[in-house]
C-alpha positions in Angstrom: -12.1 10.9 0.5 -10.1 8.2 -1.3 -6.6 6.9 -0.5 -3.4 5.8 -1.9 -1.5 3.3 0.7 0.9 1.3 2.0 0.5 -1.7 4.1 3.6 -3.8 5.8 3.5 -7.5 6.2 4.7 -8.4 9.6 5.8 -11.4 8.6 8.5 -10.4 6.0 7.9 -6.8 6.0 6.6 -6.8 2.1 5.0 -3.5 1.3 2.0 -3.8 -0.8 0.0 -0.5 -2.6 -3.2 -0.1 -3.2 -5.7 2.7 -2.9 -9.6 2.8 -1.2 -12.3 4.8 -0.6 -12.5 3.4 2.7 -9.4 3.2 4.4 -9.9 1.7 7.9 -12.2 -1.2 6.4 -9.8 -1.9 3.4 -7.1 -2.8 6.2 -9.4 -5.2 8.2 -10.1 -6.7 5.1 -6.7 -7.3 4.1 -6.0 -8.5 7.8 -9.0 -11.2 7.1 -7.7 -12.4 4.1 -9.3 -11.0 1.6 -6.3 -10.0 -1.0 -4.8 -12.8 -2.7 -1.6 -11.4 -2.4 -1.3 -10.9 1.1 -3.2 -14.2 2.3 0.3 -16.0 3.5 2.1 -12.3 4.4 -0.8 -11.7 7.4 -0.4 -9.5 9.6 -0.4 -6.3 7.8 0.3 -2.7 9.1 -0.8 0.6 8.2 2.6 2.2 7.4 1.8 5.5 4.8 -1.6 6.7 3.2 -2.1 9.8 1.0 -5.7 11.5 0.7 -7.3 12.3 -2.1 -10.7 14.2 -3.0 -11.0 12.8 -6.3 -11.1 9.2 -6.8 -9.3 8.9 -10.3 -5.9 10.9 -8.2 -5.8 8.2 -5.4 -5.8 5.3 -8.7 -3.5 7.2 -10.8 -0.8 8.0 -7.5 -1.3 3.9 -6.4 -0.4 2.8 -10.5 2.8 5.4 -10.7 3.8 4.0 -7.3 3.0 0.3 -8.6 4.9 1.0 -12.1 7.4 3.8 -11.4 11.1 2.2 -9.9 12.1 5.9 -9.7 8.8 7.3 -7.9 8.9 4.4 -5.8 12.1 4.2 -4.8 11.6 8.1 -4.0 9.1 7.5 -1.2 10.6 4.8 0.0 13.6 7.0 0.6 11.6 10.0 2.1 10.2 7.4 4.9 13.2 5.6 5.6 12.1 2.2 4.4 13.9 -0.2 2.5 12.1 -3.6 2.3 13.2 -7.5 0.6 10.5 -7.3 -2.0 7.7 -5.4 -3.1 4.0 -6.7 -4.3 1.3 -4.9 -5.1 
């Protein structure tokens, strides 16, 4: 299974995107540090994941999310969350 996700910093509630093969691990990872761009926004939280079978799905939904406002702005809408910034 492979994942497109979003992750909430708890310290200014940034929402980052990304996608995995191995969700669970890919969150500890980000909570130890391990992505650049959320090394100063720790702690992060689990806050939206879709599954995907095929790997190349999960990439192409986490790079429309990352480069489509519109898309974006859509899901953001559908789970009632508006944050400061984005990243990802």
């Amino acid at each position: 299974m492979h994942y497109t996700y979003l992750v909430s910093s708890q310290k200014d509630n940034t929402i980052y995107i990304g996608f995995t093969s191995d969700l669970k691990e890919r969150i500890k990872e980000h909570n130890r540090g391990k992505t650049r761009s959320l090394k100063n926004k720790l702690p992060v939280k689990l806050i939206y994941y879709e599954a995907y079978l095929d790997k190349v799905l999960a990439r192409k939904r986490e790079i429309e999310l990352k480069k489509n406002s519109f898309k974006k702005k859509e899901l953001f809408i559908r789970l009632n969350i508006m944050p400061p910034s984005s990243s990802g």
